[in-house]
C-alpha positions as CSV (number, residue, x, y, z in Angstrom):
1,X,61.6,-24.4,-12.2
2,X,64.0,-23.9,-15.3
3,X,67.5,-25.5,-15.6
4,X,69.0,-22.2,-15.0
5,X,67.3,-22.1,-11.7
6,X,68.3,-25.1,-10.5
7,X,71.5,-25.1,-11.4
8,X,71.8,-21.3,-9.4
9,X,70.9,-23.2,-6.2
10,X,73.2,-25.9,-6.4
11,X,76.3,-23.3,-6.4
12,X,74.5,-21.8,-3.8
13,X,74.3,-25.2,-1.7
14,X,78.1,-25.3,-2.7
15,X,79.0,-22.2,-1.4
16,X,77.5,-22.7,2.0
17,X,79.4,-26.1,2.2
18,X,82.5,-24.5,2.3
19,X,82.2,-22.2,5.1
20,X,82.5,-24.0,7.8
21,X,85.3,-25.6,6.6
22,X,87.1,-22.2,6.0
23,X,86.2,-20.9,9.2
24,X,88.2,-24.1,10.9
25,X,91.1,-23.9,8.3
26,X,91.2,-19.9,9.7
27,X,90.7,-21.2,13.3
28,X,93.5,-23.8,13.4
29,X,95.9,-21.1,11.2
30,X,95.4,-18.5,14.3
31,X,96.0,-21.4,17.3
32,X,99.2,-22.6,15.7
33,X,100.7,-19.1,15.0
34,X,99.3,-18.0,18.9
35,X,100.9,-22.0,20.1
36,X,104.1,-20.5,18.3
37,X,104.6,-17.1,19.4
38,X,103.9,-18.2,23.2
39,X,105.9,-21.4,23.1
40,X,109.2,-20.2,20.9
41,X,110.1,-16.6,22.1
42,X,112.5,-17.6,24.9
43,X,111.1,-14.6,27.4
44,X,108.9,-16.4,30.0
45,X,108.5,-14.1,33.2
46,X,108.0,-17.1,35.2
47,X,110.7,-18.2,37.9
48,X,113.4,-20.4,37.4
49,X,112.8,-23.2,39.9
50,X,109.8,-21.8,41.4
51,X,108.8,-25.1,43.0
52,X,112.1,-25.2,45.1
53,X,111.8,-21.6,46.1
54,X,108.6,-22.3,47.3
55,X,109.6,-25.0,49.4
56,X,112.3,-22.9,51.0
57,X,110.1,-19.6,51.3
58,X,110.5,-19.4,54.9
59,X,114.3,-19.1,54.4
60,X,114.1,-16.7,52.0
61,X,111.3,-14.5,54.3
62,X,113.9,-14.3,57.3
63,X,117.0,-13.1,55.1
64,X,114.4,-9.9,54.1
65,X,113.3,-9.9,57.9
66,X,117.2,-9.6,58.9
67,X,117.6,-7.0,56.0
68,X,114.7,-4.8,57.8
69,X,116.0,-6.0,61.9
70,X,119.1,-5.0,61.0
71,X,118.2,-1.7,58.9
72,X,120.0,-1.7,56.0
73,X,119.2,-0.1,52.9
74,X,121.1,-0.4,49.3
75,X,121.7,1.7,47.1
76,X,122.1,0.1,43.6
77,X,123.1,2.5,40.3
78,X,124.0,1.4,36.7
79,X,126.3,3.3,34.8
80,X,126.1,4.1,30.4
81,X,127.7,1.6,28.6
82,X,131.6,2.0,27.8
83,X,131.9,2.6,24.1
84,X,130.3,-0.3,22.0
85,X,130.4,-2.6,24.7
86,X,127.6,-3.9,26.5
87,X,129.3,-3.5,29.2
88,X,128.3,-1.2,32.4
89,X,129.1,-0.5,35.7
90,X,127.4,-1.4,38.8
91,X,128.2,0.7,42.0
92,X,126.5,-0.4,45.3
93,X,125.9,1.6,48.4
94,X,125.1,-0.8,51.5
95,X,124.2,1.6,54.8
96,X,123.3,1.2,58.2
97,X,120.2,2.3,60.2
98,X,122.8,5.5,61.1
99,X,122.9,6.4,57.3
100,X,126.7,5.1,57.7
101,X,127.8,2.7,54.8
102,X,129.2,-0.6,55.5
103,X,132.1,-1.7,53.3
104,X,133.5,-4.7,55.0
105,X,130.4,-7.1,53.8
106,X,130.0,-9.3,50.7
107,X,127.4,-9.0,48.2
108,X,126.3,-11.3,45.5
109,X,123.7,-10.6,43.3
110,X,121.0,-11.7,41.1
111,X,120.2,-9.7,38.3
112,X,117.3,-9.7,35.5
113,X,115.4,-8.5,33.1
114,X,111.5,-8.0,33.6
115,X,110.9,-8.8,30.8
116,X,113.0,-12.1,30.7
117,X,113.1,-13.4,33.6
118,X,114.9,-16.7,32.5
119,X,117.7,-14.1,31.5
120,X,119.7,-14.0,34.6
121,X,123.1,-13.1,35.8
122,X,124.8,-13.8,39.0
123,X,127.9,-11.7,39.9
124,X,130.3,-10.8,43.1
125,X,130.2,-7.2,44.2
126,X,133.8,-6.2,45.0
127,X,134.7,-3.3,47.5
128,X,135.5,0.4,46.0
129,X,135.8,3.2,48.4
130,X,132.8,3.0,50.6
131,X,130.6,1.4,48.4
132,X,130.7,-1.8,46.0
133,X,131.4,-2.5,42.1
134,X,131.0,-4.8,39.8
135,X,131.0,-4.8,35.5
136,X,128.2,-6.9,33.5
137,X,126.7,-6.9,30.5
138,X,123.2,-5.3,30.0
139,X,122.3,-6.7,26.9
140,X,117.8,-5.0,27.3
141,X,117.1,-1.8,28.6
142,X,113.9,-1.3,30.7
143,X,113.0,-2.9,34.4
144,X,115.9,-4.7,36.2
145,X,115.6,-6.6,39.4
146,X,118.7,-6.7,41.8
147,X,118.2,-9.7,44.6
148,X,121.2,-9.1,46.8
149,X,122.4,-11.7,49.3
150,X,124.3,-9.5,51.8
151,X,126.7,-11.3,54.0
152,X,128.9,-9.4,56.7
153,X,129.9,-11.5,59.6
154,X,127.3,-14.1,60.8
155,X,124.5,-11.8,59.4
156,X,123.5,-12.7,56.3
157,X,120.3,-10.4,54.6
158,X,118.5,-10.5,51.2
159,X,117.1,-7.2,49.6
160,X,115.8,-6.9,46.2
161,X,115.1,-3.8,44.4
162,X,114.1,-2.9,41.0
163,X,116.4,-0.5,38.4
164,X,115.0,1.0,35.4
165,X,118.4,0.5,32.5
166,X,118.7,3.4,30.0
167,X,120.1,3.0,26.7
């Protein structure tokens, strides 16, 4: 074997040293930018408080049971924005199992994002006409759940419903 041989498989050795060590340098790059991007975006779909709306699950179930006993239905449209303003309006139809709407009940809501679901606002429906208003701030477009907590007398109901937000 000549010198030029021999030194021709001792860069080759070399070469093969390295590669596992790239591989894991290119590994460990990909977990920490994947550990970032899942850890530091601030949209988690997961419940706020999950573990105490477990525990109070059969509460919850009865208020939708009373929603369905009690047939009503809601209605729930969002306006355009005004100007540059986040702002938009929320009108509110609450009706009977007669197709009659009730306007002497109270309404709070629980509104969000689908794709943020830590993103949530809670606001008072106020009476208009026949229906129910409020103003808020859509600051995404796309899916929006509405969880109304209907109150009207001792009844008391919750119905959710989902709202697809233009821009």
């Amino acid at each position: 074997m000549t010198d030029e041989q021999r030194t021709k498989r001792k860069t080759s050795g070399l070469v093969w040293a390295w590669v596992p060590v790239v591989v894991f340098v290119v590994q460990g790059a990909v977990l920490a930018i994947t550990m970032t991007l899942a850890s530091g975006t601030g949209l988690e779909a997961v419940e706020p408080d999950y573990y105490a709306q477990s525990l109070d699950w059969d509460q919850r179930a009865e208020l939708v049971r009373n929603a369905e006993r009690l047939g009503w239905d809601l209605d729930i449209a969002v306006g355009q924005p005004e100007g540059p303003s986040e702002h938009r309006a929320i009108t509110a139809t609450l009706r009977d199992t007669t197709d009659e709407p009730i306007d002497d009940a109270s309404i709070e809501l629980e509104m969000f994002p689908h794709a943020a679901a830590g993103e949530r606002d809670r606001i008072s429906l106020s009476t208009f006409n026949s229906g129910y208003m409020a103003e808020a701030a859509f600051h995404r477009t796309g899916l929006w759940e509405f969880r109304a907590t209907i109150t009207r007398g001792d009844d008391k109901a919750l119905i959710t419903t989902t709202v697809e937000i233009d821009e």
